[in-house]
C-alpha positions as CSV (number, residue, x, y, z in Angstrom):
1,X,94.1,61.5,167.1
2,X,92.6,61.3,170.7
3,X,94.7,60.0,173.5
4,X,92.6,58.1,175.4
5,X,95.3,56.2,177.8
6,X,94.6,58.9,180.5
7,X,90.7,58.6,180.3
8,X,91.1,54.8,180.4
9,X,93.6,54.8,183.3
10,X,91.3,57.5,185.2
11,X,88.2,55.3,184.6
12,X,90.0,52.0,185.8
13,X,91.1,53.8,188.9
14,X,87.5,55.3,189.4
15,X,86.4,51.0,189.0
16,X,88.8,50.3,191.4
17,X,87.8,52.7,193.5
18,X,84.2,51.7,193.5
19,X,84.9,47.8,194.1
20,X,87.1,47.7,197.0
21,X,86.2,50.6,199.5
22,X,82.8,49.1,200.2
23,X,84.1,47.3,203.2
24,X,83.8,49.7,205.9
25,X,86.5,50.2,208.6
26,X,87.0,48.0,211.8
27,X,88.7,48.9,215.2
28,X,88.3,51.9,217.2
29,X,87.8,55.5,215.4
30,X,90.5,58.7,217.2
31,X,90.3,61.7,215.9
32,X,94.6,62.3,214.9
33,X,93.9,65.9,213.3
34,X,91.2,68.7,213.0
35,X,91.6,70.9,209.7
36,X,89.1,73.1,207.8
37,X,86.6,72.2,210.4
38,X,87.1,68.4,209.7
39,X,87.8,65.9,212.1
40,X,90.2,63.0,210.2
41,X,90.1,59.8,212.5
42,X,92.1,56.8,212.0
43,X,90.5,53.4,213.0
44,X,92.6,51.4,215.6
45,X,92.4,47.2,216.0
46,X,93.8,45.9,218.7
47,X,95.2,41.7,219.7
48,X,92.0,40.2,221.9
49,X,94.5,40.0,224.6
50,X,95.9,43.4,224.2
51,X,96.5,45.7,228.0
52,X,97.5,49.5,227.7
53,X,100.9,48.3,229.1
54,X,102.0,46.4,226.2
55,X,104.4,47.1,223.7
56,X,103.4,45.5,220.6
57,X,104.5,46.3,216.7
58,X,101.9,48.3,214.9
59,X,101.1,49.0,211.3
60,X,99.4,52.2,210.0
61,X,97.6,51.4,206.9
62,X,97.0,54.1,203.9
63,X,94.2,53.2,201.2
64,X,93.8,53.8,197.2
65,X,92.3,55.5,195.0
66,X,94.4,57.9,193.0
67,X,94.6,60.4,195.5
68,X,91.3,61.2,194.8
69,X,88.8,58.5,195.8
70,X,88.9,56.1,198.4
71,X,88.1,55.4,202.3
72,X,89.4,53.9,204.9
73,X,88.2,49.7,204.7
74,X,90.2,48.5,202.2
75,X,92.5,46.9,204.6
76,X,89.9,46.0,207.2
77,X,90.7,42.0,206.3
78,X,94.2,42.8,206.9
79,X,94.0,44.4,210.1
80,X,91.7,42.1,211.4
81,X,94.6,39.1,210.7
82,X,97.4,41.1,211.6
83,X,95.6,42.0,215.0
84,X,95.2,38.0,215.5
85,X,98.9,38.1,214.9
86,X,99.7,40.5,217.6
87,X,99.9,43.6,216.0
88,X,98.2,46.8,216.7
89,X,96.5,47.7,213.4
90,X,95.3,51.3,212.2
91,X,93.6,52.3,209.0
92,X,94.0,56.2,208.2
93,X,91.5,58.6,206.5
94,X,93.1,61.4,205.1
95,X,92.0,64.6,202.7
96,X,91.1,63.5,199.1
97,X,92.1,65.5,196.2
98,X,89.8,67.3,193.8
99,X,89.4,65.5,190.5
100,X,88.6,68.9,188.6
101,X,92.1,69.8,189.0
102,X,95.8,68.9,188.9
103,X,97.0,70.0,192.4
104,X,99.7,68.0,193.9
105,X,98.9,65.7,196.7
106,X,100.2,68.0,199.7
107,X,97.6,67.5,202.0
108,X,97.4,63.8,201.5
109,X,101.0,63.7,202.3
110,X,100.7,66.4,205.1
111,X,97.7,64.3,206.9
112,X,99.8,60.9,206.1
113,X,102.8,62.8,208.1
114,X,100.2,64.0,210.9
115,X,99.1,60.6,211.1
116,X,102.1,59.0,211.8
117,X,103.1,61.6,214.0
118,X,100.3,61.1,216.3
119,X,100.5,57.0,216.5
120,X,104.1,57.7,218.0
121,X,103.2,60.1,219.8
122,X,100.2,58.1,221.2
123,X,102.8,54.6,221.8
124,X,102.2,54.7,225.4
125,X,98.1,54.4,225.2
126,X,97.9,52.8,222.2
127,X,100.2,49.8,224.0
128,X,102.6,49.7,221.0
129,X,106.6,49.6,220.9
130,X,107.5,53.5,218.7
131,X,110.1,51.3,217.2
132,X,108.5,48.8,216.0
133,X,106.0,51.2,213.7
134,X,105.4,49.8,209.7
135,X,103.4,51.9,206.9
136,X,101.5,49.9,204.1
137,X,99.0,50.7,201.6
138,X,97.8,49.8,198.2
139,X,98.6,52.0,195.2
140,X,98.4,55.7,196.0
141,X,97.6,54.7,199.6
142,X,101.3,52.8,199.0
143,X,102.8,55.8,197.6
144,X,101.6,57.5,201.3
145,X,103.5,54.5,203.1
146,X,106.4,54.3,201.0
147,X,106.9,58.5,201.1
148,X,107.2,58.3,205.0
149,X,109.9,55.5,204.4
150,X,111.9,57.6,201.6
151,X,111.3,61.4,201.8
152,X,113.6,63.0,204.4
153,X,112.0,65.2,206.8
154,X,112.6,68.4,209.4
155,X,114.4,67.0,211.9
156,X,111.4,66.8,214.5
157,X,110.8,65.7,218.2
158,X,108.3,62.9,216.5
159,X,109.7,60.8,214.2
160,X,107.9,60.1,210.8
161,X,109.8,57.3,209.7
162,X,108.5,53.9,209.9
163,X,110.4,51.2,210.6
164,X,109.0,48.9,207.4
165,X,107.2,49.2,204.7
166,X,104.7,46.9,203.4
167,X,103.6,48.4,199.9
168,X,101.0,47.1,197.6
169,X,101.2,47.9,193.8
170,X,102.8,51.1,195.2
171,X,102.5,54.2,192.6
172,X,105.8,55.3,194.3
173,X,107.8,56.6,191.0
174,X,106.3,59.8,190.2
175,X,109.3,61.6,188.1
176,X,109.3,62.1,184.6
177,X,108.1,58.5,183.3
178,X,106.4,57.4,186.6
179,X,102.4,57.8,187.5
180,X,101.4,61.2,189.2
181,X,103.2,63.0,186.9
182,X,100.6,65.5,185.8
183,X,100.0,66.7,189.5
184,X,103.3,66.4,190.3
185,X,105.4,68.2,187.6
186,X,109.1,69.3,188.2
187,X,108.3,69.3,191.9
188,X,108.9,64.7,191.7
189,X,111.7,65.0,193.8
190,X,109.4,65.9,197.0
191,X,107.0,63.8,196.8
192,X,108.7,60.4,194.9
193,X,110.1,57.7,197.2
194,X,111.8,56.2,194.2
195,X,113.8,59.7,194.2
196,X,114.5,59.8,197.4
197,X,116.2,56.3,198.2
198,X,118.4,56.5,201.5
199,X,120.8,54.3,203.8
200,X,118.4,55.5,206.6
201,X,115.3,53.9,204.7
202,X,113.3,51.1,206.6
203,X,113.3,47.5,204.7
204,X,110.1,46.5,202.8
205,X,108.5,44.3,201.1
206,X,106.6,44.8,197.8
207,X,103.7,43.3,196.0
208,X,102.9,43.8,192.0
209,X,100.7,42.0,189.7
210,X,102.7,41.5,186.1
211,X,100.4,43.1,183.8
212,X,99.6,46.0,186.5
213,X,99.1,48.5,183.9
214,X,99.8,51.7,186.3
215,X,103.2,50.2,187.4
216,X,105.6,48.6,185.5
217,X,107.8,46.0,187.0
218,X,110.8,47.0,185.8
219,X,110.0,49.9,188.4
220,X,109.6,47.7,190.9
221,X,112.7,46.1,190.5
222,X,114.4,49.4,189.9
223,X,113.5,50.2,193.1
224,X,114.4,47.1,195.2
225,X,117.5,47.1,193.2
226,X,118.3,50.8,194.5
227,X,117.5,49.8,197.8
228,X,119.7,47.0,198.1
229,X,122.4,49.4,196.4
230,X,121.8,51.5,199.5
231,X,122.0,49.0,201.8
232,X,118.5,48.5,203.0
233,X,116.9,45.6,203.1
234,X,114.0,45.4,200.0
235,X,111.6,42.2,199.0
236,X,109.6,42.2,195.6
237,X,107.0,39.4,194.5
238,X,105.6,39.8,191.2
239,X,102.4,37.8,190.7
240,X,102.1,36.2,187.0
241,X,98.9,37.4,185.1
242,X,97.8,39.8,187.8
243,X,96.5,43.3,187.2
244,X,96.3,46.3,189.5
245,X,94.7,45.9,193.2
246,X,94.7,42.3,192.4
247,X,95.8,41.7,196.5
248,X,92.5,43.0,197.5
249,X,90.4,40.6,199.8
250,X,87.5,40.6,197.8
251,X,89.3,39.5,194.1
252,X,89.4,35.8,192.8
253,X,87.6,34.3,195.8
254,X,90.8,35.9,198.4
255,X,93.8,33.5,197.0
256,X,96.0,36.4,195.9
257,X,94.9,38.7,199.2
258,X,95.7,34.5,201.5
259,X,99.1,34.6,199.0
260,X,100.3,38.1,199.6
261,X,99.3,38.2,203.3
262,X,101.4,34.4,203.8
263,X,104.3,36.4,202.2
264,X,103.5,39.8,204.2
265,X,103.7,37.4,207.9
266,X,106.9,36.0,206.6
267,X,108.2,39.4,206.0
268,X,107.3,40.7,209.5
269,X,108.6,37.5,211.0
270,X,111.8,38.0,209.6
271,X,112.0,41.8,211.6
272,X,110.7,39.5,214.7
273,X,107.3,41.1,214.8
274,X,104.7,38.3,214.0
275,X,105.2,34.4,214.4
276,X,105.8,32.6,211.2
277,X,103.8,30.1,211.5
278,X,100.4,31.2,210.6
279,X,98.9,30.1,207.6
């Protein structure tokens, strides 16, 4: 009997795709990395009142899209409010993988490290505080975020790890039962940020619709259970009814991306990096 759960899943992410990355990208374009003859930028929004010598919290935002699909946009509402909050907000393009085969997602992780890599690095001009650095992203854009958090790195002069984690329906279980699997294999434990919980992990926040049908949420509360077993501070809101990408700015008229971004500012207010009082 045909299988068709994979072509079903593949189509729904190719929908999702399609529906949310129409928005195009806001803030300044700077090109972080040159490879194959490509120039990757990431697209920088910045407070109206912001000055070069400030030293404001940023957050470096990864889209969806499987891995294979997707561009920079998706959080463009996002960035716009967070910049209004006095953040420093930057949206990342980064290498997509071929759909034709089933290659592990190296250089999405490799560009996602790059990335981050060159926002520290760039603290100074960019007028924002290297400690005060969160990832996000929405679905394999939130595996990207939550890898940086999880998966231990070469001891660099750079540091990789953010400093929070704001993940959206996150595919960040890749072993054995978790999504990514067929790209993945036996190498999970590299690229799996639900393998790879640590003391030394930043605290985050997560967001996941109930009847998300790529993540379960008994993951999800695997995972902030783990977390708080390691000591690290970890924040899970499960939305009744909702499916996949349901945070996105464009579903149900914006009340689940004005519910989950309420929750996001209260999150960062509690780290002292946003007021709390925005609405």
């Amino acid at each position: 009997m045909l299988n068709i759960r994979p072509v079903l899943i593949f189509s729904f992410l190719l929908l999702f795709v399609s529906s949310v990355f129409a928005v195009p990208p806001v803030g300044k374009p700077s090109i972080y990395k040159t490879v194959d003859g490509r120039e990757l930028k990431l697209y920088v929004t910045k407070p109206e009142q912001w000055k070069k010598t400030d030293s404001r919290p940023a957050i470096v935002f990864f889209h969806g899209g499987g891995w294979v699909g997707g561009a920079p946009g998706q959080f463009t509402e996002h960035s716009k409010h967070l910049a209004e909050q006095g953040m420093v907000a930057i949206q990342v393009e980064y290498r997509l993988l071929d759909r034709k085969n089933d290659d592990p997602p190296v250089t999405c992780t490799e560009d996602a490290l790059d990335a981050m890599r060159w926002v520290r690095s760039h603290a100074k001009q960019l007028g924002i505080d290297p400690s005060r650095i969160a990832t996000a992203g929405g679905s394999a854009g939130g595996h990207l975020a939550a890898y940086l958090g999880t998966v231990d790195q070469e001891k660099q002069d750079v540091s990789t790890k953010p400093n929070a984690m704001v993940l959206f329906n996150p595919v960040y279980d890749n072993g054995p039962d978790g999504w990514g699997q067929k790209r993945v294999k036996d190498r999970f434990q590299e690229f799996s940020p639900a393998h790879n919980i640590s003391a030394d992990d930043p605290p985050s926040i997560v967001f996941l619709g109930s009847k998300d049908n790529l993540i379960p949420v008994s993951t999800a509360k695997r995972f902030e259970q783990e977390m708080k077993a390691a000591g690290v501070i970890s924040e899970l809101r499960v939305y009744e009814g909702q499916g996949h990408g349901f945070f996105n700015h464009s579903r149900d008229n914006h009340r689940w991306y004005n519910e989950t971004v309420q929750e996001m500012d209260k999150f960062l207010g509690s780290l002292g990096w946003v007021l709390t009082d925005s609405k």
